[in-house]
C-alpha positions as CSV (number, residue, x, y, z in Angstrom):
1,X,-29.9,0.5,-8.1
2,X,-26.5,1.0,-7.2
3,X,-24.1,0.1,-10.4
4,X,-22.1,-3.1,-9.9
5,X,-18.0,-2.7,-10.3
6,X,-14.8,-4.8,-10.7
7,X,-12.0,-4.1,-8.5
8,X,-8.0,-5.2,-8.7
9,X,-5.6,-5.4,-6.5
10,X,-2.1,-6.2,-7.6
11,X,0.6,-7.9,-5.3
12,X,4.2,-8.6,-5.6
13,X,2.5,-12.1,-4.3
14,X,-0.8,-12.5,-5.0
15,X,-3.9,-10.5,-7.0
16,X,-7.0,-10.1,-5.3
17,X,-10.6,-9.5,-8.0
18,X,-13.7,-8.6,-7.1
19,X,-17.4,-7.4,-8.3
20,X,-19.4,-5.7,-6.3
21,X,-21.0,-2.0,-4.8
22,X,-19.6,-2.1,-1.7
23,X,-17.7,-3.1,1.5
24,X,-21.1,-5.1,2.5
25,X,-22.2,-5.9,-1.0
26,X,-18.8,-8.1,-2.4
27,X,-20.9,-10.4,-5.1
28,X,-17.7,-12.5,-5.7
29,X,-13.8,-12.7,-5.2
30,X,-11.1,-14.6,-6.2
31,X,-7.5,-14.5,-5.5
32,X,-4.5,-16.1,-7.1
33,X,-1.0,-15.8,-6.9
34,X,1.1,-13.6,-9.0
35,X,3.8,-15.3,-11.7
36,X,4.0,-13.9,-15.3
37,X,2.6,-10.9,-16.3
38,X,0.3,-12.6,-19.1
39,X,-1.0,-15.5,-17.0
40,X,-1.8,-13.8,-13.9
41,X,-3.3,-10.7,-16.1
42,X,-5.3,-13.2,-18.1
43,X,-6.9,-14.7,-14.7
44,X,-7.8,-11.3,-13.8
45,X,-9.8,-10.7,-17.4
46,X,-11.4,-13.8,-17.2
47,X,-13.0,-13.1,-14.4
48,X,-14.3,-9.5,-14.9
49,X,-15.5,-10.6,-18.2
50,X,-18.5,-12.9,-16.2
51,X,-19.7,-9.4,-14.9
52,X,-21.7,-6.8,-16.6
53,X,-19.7,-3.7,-14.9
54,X,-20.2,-0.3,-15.4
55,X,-16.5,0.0,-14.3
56,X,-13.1,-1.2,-13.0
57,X,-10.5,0.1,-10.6
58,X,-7.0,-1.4,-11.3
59,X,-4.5,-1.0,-8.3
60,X,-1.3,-3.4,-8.9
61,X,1.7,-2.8,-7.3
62,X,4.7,-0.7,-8.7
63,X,6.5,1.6,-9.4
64,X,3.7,2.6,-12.4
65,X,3.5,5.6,-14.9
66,X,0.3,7.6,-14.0
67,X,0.7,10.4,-15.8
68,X,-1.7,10.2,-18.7
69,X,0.3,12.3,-21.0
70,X,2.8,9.8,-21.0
71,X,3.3,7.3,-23.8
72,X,4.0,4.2,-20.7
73,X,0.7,5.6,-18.8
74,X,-1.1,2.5,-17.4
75,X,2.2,0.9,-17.0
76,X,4.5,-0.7,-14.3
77,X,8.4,0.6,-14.9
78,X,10.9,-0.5,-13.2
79,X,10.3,-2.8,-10.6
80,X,12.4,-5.2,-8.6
81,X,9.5,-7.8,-9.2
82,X,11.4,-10.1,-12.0
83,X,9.4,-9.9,-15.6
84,X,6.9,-7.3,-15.1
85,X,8.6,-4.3,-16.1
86,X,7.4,-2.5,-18.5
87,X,4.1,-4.2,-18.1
88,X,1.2,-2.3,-19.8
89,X,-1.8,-3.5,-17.8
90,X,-4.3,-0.9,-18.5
91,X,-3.8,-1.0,-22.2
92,X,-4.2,-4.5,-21.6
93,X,-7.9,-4.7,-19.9
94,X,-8.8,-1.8,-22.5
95,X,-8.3,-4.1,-25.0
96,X,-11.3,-6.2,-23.4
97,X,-13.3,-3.7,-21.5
98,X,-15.1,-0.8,-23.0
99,X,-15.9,0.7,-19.5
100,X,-14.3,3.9,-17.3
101,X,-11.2,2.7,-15.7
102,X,-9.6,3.7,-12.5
103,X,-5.9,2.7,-12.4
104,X,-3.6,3.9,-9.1
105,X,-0.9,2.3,-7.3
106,X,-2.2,-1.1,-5.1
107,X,-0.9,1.5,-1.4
108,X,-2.2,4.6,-3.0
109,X,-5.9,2.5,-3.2
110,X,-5.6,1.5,0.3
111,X,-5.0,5.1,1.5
112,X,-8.2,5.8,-0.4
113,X,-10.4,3.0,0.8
114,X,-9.7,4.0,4.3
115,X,-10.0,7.5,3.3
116,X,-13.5,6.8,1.5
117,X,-15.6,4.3,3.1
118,X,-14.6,5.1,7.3
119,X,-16.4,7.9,8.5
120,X,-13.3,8.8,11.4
121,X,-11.8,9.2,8.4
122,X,-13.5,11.1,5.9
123,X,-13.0,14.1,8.2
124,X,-9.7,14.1,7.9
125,X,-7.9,17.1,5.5
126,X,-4.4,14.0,5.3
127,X,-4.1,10.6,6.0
128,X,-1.0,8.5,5.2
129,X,-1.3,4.6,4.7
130,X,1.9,2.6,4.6
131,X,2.0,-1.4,3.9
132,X,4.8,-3.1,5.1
133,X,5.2,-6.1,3.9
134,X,6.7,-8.2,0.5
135,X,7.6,-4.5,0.1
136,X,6.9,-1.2,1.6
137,X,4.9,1.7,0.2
138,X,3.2,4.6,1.3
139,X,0.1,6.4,-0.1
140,X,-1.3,10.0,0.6
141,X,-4.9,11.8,1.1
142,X,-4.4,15.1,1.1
143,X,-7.5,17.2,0.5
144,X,-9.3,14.0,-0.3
145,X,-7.6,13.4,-3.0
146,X,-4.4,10.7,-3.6
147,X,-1.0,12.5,-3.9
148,X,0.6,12.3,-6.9
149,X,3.3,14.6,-7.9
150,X,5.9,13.4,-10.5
151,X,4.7,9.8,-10.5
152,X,3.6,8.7,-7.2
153,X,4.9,8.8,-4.0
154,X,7.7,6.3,-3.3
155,X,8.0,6.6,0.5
156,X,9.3,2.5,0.9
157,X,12.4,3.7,-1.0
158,X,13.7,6.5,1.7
159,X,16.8,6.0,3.1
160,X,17.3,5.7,7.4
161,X,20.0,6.0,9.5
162,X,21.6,2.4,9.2
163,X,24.1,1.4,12.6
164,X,25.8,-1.2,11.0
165,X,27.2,-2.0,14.1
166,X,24.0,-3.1,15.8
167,X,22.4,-4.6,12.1
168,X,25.2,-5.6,9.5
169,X,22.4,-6.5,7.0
170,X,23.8,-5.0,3.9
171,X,20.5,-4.3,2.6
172,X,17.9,-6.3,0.0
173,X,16.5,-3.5,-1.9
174,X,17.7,-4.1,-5.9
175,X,18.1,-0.7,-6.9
176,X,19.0,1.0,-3.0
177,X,20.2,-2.0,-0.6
178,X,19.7,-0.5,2.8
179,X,16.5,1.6,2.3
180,X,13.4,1.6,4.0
181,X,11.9,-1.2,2.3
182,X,15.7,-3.0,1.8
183,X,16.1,-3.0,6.0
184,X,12.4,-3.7,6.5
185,X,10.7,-5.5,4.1
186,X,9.3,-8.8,4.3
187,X,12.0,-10.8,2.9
188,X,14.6,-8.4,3.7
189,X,13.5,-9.7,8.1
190,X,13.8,-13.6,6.6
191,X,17.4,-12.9,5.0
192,X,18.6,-11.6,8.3
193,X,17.8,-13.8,10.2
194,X,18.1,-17.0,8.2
195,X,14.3,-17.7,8.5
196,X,10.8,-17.0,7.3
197,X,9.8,-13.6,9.2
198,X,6.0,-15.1,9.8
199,X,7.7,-17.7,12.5
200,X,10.4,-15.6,14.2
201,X,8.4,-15.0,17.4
202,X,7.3,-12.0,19.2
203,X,10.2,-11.9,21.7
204,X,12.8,-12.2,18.8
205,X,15.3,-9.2,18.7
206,X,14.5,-9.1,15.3
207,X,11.1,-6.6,16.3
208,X,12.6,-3.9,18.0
209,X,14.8,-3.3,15.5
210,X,11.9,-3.4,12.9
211,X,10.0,-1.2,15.2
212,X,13.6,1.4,14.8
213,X,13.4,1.2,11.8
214,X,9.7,1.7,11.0
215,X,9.4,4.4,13.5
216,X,12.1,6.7,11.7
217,X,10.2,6.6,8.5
218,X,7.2,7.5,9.9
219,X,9.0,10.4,12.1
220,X,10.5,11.5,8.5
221,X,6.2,11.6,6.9
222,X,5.1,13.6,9.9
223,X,8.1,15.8,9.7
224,X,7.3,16.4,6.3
225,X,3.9,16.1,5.4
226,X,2.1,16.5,8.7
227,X,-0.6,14.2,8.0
228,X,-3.8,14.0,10.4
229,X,-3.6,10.1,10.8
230,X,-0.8,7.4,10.0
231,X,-2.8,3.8,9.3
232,X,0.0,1.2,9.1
233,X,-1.2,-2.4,6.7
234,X,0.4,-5.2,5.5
235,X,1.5,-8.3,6.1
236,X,4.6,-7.3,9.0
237,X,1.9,-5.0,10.6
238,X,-0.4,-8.1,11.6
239,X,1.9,-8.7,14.3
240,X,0.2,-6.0,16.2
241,X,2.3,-5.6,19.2
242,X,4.4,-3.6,16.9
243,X,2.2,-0.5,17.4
244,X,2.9,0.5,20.8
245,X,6.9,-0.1,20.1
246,X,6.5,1.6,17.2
247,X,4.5,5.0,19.0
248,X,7.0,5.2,21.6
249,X,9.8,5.2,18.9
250,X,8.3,7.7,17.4
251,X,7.6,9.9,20.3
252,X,11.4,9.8,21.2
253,X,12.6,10.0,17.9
254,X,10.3,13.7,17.3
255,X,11.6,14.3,21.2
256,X,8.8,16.8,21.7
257,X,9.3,18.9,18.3
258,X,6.0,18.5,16.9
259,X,3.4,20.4,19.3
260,X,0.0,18.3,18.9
261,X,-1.5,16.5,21.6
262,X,-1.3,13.5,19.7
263,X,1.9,13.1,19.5
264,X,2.1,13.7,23.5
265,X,-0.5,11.6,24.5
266,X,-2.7,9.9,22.3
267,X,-0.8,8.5,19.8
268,X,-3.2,5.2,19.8
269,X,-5.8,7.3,18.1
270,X,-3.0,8.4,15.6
271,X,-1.1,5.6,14.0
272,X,-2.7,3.1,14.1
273,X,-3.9,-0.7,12.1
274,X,-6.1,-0.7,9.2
275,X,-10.2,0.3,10.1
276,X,-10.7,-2.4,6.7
277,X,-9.1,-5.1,8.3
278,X,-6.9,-6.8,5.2
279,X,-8.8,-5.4,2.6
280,X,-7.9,-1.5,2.3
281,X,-6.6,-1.7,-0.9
282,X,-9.2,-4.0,-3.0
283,X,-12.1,-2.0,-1.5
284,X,-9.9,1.7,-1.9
285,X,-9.9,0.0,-6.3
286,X,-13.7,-0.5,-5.3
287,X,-14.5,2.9,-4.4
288,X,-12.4,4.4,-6.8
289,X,-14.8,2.5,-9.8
290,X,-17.7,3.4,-8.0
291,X,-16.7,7.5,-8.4
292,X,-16.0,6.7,-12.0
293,X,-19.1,4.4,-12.4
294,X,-21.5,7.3,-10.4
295,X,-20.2,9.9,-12.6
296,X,-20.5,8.3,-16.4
C-alpha cells in the first residue's frame, strides 16, 4: 500500500494543501489565501494534522535558506512579500509533525513535479521551469536533481536590457526595480498599464513587450545553462498565445548561435506550457514526500 503524504505549496497569494500518493490519487485539498505568516501557517497545520502521513513536502515561496548547516535553514529571508521575513516555517510544522520533511522553494517543486511524474520528461539530463506570475522564478533539474548552489537559484531577479524609450516603467521589484520580475511580473503589467493584467486583452501592446522581455531571460538560461526543455507556468503564462511570440523572440534574439535543431525548427517541443496543467508545484512537494516517505 502506497504511503499517504501531505504536500504545500506556498504563494505570494494563495497556499495550496494536500494529502494524497499521487497525481490520480489527491484524497483531499484545500486552498486559502495567504495574509500573516501565523494564520495562514496555522491553516496549513490544521489540516495535515487530520491525516496520518508518513511525510510532508513544504514548497512556499521565497527567497528561503536551504542550506541545512545554517542556523535560518527552513526559513524565508528576505522577501518583498510584507511580514514574512524571516519566517521559520519548517521549524514551525516540526514543532507538530514528527515525520520526514521535504522543504524546497514553491518553483524549484514545480521543476521537480514535471521532472518526476511526466515520462517526456524524466529522460531529460536538464529542464528549467519558470513561473511568471505574482512574481517570477525559475527552478533547475540538472541530473535529476534540483539546483541549488549558494541558496537557490534566483533567475526572476536577473537584470534585461531596459529601452526606456519604448517602456518608461521604472520598475516594481523592491530590492532591483527594473529586473526580470520588476518589468514582468504580475503586478508590475497592472502598474503599467493602470489596470489589472487578467483583463488587458490579447491584442493590447502590453504582450509583445512582455513576450521581449520574457524571451531575453530565457535566451540568457539557454546561453548559460543549456537546459534540454524550458516549461514556462504561472499565472501570465495562461494566456497561451504568448508561446509562439515568445519562441520566435527567442530564436531572433540567439540569431542562430546555439546549433540544435530545436532552436531552428522545433522550438514547440522545446519551451513549452506546463505537462501538469496548474498544479506542477503542489504535486513537484508531492513527489518530493513520497521519495522521503519510500525511503524511511
Amino acid at each position: 500500500m502506497e504511503k499517504l503524504c501531505g504536500c504545500l505549496e506556498g504563494g505570494g497569494t494563495k497556499f495550496i494543501c494536500a494529502v494524497g500518493t499521487g497525481p490520480d490519487d489527491i484524497r483531499e485539498e484545500i486552498r486559502f489565501p495567504t495574509t500573516t505568516p501565523d494564520e495562514t501557517l496555522d491553516q496549513a497545520i490544521a489540516f495535515f494534522k487530520k491525516h496520518a502521513l508518513a511525510a510532508i513536502g513544504l514548497a512556499p515561496f521565497g527567497p528561503l535558506d536551504l542550506n541545512p548547516a545554517s542556523p535560518a535553514y527552513g526559513s524565508i529571508t528576505a522577501t518583498p512579500k510584507a511580514g514574512w521575513s524571516d519566517t521559520d516555517i519548517l521549524g514551525r510544522f516540526r514543532r507538530h509533525f514528527d515525520v520526514p520533511m521535504a522543504f524546497d522553494l514553491d518553483v524549484n517543486a514545480a521543476a521537480f513535479g514535471e521532472y518526476f511524474w511526466l515520462p517526456e520528461n524524466r529522460g531529460l539530463d536538464s529542464l528549467v521551469y519558470f513561473t511568471i506570475g505574482t512574481g517570477i522564478g525559475a527552478g533547475a533539474i540538472v541530473n535529476g536533481k534540483v539546483v541549488h548552489g549558494l541558496t537557490h537559484p534566483e533567475a526572476g531577479h536577473v537584470r534585461l536590457p531596459h529601452d526606456r524609450q519604448k517602456d518608461p516603467f521604472p520598475g516594481g521589484c523592491p530590492f532591483h526595480g527594473d529586473c526580470f520580475e520588476g518589468l514582468a511580473n504580475g503586478p508590475a503589467i497592472s502598474k503599467r498599464w493602470g489596470q489589472p493584467a487578467e483583463s488587458l486583452p490579447d491584442d493590447h501592446p502590453a504582450w509583445d513587450l512582455e513576450a521581449g522581455y520574457i524571451a531575453a531571460a530565457l535566451a540568457n538560461v539557454i546561453c548559460s545553462l543549456s537546459p534540454q526543455r524550458i516549461v514556462l507556468g504561472g499565472g501570465v503564462m495562461e494566456r497561451r498565445f504568448l508561446f509562439p511570440l515568445i519562441r520566435n523572440r527567442v530564436r531572433e534574439i540567439l540569431n542562430g548561435y546555439i546549433p540544435s535543431p530545436v532552436i531552428a525548427g522545433t522550438m514547440e517541443l522545446y519551451i513549452v506550457p506546463p505537462g501538469l496543467g496548474k498544479r506542477p508545484g503542489i504535486l513537484g512537494a508531492l513527489a518530493m514526500a513520497k521519495l522521503l516517505a519510500e525511503s524511511w
